[in-house]
N, C-alpha and C positions, 0 to 999 in steps of 0.2 A: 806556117798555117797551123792553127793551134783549135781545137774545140774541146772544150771544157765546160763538165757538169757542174753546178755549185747548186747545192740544194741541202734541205734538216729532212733529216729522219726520224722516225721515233726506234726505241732504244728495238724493236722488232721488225726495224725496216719498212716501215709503210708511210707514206708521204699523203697520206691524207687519209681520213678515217672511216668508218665503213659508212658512213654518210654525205663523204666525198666531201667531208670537211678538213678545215684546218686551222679553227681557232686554236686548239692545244699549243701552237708552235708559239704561241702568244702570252701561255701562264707561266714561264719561268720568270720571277720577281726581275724588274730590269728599270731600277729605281731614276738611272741618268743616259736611256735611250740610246745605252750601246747597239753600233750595228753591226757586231763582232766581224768586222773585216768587209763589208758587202760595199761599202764606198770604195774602198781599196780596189777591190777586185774591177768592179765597175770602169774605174779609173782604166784597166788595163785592157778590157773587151773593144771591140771594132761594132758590137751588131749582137740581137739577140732571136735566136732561133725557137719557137715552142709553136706547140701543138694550139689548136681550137679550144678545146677543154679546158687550157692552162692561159689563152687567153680570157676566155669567161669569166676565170676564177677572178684575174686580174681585174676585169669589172668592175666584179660583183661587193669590191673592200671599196670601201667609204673612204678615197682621197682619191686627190688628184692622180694622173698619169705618172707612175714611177721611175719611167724610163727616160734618160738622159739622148742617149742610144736609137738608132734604128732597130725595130723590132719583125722582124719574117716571120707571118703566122703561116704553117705548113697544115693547111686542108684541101681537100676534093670538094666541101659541100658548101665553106662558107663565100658568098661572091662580092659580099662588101664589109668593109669596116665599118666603125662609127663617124661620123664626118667629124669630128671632132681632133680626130686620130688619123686623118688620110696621109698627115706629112710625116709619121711615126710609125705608121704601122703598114707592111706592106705584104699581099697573099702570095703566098708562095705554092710549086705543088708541083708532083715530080719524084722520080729515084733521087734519093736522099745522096747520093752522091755527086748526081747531078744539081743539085741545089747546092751543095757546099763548093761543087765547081764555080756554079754560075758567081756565088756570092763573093769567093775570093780572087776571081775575077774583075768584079767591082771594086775591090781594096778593100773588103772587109776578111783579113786572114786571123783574125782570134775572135769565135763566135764561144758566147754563151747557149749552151744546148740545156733546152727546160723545159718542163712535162712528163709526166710519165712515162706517156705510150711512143714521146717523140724521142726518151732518154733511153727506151729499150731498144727503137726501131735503131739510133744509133750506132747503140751498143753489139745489134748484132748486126751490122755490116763493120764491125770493128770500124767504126768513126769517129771514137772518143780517145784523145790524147790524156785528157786528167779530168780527175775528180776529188770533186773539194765537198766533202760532206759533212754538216755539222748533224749531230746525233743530238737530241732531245730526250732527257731522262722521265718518258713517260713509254709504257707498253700498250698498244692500243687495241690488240688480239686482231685486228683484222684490218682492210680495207685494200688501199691501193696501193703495190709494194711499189719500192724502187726498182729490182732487179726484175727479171723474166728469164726465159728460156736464150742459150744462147746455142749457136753452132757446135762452138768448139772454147774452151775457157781463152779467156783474155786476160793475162797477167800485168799487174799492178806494181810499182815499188813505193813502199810510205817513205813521203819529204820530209813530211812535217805534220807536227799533232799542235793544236793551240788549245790553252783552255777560257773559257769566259765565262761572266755571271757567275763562277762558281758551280756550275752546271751543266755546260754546255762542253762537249767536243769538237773541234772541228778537223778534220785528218785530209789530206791533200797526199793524193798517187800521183802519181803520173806512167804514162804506158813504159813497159821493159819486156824484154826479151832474157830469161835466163833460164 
C-alpha cells in the first residue's frame, strides 16, 4: 500500500498563487506537449485522493475529465458531485486513516494524494510513502505552500531527479528511516 504526492511547485514552494491560481504552471515553452512523466505515473496509481478545493480547481480548466482513475473527493460539506462524474468521482469523509483503510480494502493500494490542505492533512498523520515533485523556475512570493506545520519531522531519501523542457525538475523521495 503505497500513497504518493506528485504535484509542481514554484521554485518558493507554493502550489498556487496568491489568487489561488495556477496558470504559471503552464508558461514554461513546451513546444511538443510533453507530460514530463504524468502518463507514466498515472499508469501506476489504483485511485486518486484530493481535497474539495483541488476538485473545483479541476473544474474550473477548460477540458474534459482528466482522470482515467477513480477519484475520492474527501469533504464534510460537499453532498453531491456533478452528475456527469457520478461514476468517477466519489465523496469520501472520515479520519484520513480510516479512508485510506476503507479504500485499500476495496483494492485500491497505490493512491495519488492531491491538494494542498489534503497533502498536509496527510503529511501530518505521516501517511505519505513518496513524493514526486516537479519544481517550476518561477518565484511566486506568496500564496498556497505545499508543506505546513508537521508533529515531528518526516525523513525523505532522494531516488531520483529527472530534468525536462530544459526547465523543469522533477525529484522523487520516498519515506526512510535513518
Amino acid at each position: 500500500m503505497t500513497n504518493t504526492v506528485y504535484i509542481a511547485t514554484s521554485l518558493d514552494g507554493f502550489i498556487a498563487d496568491k489568487n489561488n491560481q495556477v496558470d504559471w504552471l503552464h508558461q514554461v515553452p513546451n513546444p511538443t506537449g510533453d507530460d514530463c512523466g504524468f502518463a507514466e505515473f498515472m499508469q501506476n496509481i489504483d485511485a486518486l485522493v484530493m481535497g474539495r478545493n483541488t476538485l473545483e480547481v479541476v473544474l474550473s480548466f477548460d477540458c474534459d475529465w482528466p482522470y482515467s482513475k477513480p477519484v475520492f473527493v474527501l469533504s464534510n460539506t460537499l453532498q453531491q458531485v456533478p452528475e456527469n462524474l457520478k461514476d468517477k468521482v466519489f465523496l469520501v469523509q472520515g479520519e484520513l486513516k480510516d479512508v485510506v483503510d476503507s479504500l485499500n480494502k476495496q483494492g485500491f493500494k497505490h493512491l495519488y494524494i492531491d491538494g494542498g490542505k489534503t497533502i498536509q492533512g496527510f503529511l501530518q498523520q505521516d501517511l505519505i510513502d513518496e513524493l514526486i515533485i516537479t519544481t517550476i523556475p518561477v518565484l511566486l512570493g506568496g500564496g498556497i505552500p505545499l508543506f505546513g506545520e508537521l508533529k515531528a519531522p518526516l525523513k525523505f531519501k532522494h531516488v531520483k531527479a529527472i530534468r525536462y523542457l530544459d526547465y523543469l525538475v522533477q525529484n522523487h523521495f520516498i519515506r526512510a528511516d535513518y
